[in-house]
C-alpha positions in Angstrom: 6.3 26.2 10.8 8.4 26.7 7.6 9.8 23.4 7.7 5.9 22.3 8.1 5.4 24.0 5.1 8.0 22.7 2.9 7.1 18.9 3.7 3.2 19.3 2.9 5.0 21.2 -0.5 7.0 18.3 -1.3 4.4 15.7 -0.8 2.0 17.7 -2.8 5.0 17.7 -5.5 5.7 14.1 -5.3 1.9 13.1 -6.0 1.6 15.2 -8.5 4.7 13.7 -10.1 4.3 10.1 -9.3 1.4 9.4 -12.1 4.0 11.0 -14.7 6.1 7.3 -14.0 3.0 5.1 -13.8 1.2 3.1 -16.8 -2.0 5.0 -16.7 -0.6 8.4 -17.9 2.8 6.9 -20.1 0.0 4.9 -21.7 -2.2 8.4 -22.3 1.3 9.7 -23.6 1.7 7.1 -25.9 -1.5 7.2 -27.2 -1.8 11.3 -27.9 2.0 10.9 -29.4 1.2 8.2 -31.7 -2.1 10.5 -32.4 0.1 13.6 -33.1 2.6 11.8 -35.5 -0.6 10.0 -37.5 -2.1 13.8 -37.9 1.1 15.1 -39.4 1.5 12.8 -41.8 4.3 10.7 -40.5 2.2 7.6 -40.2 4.8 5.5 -40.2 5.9 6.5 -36.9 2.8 7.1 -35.4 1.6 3.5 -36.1 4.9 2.1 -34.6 4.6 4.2 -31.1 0.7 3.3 -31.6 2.1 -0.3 -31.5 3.8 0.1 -29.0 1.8 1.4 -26.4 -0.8 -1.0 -26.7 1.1 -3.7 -26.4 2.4 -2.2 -23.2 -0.9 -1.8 -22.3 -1.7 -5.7 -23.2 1.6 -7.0 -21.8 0.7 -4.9 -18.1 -3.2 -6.1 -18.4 -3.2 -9.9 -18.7 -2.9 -11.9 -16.0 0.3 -13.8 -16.0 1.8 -10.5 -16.2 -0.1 -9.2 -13.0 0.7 -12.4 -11.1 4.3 -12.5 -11.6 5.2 -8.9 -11.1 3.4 -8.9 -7.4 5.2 -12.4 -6.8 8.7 -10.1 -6.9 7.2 -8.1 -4.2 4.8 -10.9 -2.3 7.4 -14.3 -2.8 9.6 -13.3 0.9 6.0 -13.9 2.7 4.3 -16.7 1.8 5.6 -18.4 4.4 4.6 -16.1 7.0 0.6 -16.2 5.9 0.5 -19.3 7.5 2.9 -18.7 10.5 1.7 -19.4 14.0 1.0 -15.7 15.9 4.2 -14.3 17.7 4.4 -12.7 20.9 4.3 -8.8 20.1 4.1 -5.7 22.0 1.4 -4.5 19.6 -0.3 -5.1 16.1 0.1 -2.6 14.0 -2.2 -2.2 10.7 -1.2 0.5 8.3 -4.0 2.1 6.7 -4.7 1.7 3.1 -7.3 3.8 2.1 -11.5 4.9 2.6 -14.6 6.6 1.3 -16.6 8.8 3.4 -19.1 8.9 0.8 -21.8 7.8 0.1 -21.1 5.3 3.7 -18.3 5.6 5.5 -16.3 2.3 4.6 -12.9 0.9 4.0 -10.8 0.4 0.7 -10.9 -3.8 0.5 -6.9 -3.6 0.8 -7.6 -1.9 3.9 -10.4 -4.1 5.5 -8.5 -6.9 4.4 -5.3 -5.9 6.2 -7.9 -4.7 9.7 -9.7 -8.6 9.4 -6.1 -10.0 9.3 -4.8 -7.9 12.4 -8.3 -8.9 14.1 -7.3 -12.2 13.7 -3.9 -12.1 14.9 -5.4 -10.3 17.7 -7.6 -13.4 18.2 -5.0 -16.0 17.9 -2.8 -13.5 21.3 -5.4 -13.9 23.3 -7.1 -10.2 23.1 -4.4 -8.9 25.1 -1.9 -7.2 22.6 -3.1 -3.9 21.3 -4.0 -2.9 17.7 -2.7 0.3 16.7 -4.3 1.8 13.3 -2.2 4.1 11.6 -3.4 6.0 8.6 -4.6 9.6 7.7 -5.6 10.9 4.4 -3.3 10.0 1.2 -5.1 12.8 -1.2 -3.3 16.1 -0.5 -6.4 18.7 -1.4 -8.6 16.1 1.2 -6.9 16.7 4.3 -10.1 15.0 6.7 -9.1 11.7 7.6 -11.9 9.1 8.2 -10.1 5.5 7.4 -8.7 5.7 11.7 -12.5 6.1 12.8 -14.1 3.6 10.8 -11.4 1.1 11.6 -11.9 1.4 14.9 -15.5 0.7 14.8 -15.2 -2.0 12.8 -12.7 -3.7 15.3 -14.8 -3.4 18.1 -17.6 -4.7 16.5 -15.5 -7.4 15.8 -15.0 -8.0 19.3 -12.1 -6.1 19.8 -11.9 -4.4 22.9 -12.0 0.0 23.0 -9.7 -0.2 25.5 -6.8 -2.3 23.1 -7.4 0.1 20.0 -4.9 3.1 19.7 -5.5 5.0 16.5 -2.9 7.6 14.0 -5.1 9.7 11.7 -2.1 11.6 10.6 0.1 9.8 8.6 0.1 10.3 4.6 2.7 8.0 3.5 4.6 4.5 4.6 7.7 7.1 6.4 4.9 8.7 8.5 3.5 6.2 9.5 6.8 4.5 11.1 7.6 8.0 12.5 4.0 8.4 14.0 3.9 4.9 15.0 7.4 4.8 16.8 5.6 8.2 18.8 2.9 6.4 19.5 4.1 3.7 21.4 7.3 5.3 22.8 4.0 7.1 24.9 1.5 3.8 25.7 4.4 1.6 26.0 7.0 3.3 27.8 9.0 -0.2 29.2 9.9 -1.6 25.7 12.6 0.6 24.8 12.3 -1.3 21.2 8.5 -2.5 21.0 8.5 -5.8 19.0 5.2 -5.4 16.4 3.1 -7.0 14.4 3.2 -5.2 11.1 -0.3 -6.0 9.5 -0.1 -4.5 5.5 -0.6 -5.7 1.9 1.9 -8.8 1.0 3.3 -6.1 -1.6 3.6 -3.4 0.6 5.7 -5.4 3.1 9.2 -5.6 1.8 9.0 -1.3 2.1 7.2 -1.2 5.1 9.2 -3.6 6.9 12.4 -1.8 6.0 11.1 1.5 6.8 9.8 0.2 10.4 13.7 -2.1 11.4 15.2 1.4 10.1 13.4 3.8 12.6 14.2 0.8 15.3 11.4 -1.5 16.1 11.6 -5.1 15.9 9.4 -6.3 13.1 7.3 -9.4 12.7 5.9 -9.3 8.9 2.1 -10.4 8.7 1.0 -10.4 5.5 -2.6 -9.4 4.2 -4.0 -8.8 0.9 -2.1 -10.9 -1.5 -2.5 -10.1 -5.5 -0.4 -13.2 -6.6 -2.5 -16.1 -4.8 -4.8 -18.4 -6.5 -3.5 -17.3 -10.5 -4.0 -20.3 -12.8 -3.0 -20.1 -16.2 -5.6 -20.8 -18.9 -7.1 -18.8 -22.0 -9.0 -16.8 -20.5 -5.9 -15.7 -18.5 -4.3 -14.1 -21.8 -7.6 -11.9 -22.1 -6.8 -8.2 -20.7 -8.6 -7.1 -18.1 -9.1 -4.0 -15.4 -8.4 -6.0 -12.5 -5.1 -7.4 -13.8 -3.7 -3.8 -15.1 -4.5 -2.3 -12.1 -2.9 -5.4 -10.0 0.3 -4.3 -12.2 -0.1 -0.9 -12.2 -0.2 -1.4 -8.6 3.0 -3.6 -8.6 5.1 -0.8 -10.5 3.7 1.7 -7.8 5.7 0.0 -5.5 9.0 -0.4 -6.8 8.8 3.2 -8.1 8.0 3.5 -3.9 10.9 1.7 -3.3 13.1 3.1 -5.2 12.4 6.6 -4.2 12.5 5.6 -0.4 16.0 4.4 -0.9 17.1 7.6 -2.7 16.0 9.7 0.3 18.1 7.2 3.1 14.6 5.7 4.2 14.9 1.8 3.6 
């Protein structure tokens, strides 16, 4: 039970450190800094760190900018949007976030990842299984809802109830390999090392992937969800907007992922 406690502590500490890293609240720093200096008279610097942090904030919310920093994360699986469907012990979709209110319904990153696995599904036959794993992300919300709708999306989709197997409680991309490697060490006891289909965002992929070959499955990539696809550079495309900072924003989220998971011997 103590150990319980300490890892719901420390995933409470890490959200509540990860927006101190993120553009949304340096930009909020930058600003009330720059605000701070201007008030006691040293103008001068306030107006550079001013500057500054809107051209941060321009650089992060134009388009080209948004475009090339998910093409770090989404360039290793182009190829594989396109790929003909392997033979896989199961599909697995990670879970990417919901709303129970005012409907129950999906994030889009998340319906778009389900519709792709639905469609690998499909392409096998119907005879592979989809396994959903996802609980809630927000630390004070502990109900999770994303597993159930999911599932009843798929099988009005077609899918059949017997072929969905759902996780409602994993937080993070770690718990969801360890909850997932569970999962079908029970339903699929004669494949010592299941061979999946690992349905997520094209960004997400490179940590996913390397979280799910670490904890010893064999790993076919199938990416959903791209943010780089279909950019074409025109004048408009220099004009900041919400959708491209928060394509970056979400770009930055995953290296600063990355780069924690390898710190803690995860990837």
């Amino acid at each position: 039970m103590f150990v319980s406690i300490r890892i719901r502590d420390m995933f409470l500490l890490l959200k509540l450190l990860k927006p101190l890293v993120l553009p949304p609240t340096l930009i909020a720093i930058g600003l009330t800094v720059a605000l701070v200096f201007i008030m006691r008279r040293r103008r001068r610097w306030g107006i550079a760190i001013l500057a500054c942090t809107f051209g941060v904030y321009y650089f992060l919310a134009i388009e080209p900018t948004a475009a090339a920093l998910a093409w770090t994360l989404e360039r290793p699986y182009v190829a594989a949007a396109t790929a003909p469907a392997e033979r896989v012990d199961a599909i697995v979709v990670l879970g990417g976030g919901a709303r129970a209110e005012p409907i129950p319904e999906l994030g889009g990153s998340s319906f778009r990842r389900l519709w792709r696995a639905i469609a690998y599904y499909d392409d096998l036959g119907g005879h592979v299984p989809i396994v959903y794993s996802g609980g809630s992300g927000d630390p004070f919300a502990r109900d999770a809802v994303e597993a159930d709708i999911a599932h009843r999306i798929a099988m009005r989709a077609g899918v059949k109830q017997t072929q969905i197997l759902l996780e409602e409680g994993s937080r993070t991309t770690y718990e969801n390999g360890i909850a997932t490697r569970a999962l079908l060490e029970e339903r699929l006891p004669h494949a010592p090392q299941p061979r999946i289909a690992l349905v997520t965002s094209a960004w997400h992929l490179r940590r996913a992937t390397g979280v799910f070959t670490k904890l010893g499955l064999d790993v076919v990539p199938v990416p959903a969800d791209f943010m780089s696809g279909g950019f074409s550079l025109d004048p408009l495309s220099f004009f900041p907007s919400a959708s491209a900072f928060s394509d970056s924003v979400t770009s930055i989220h995953e290296w600063v992922g990355m780069a924690g998971y390898r710190v803690q011997g995860r990837l």
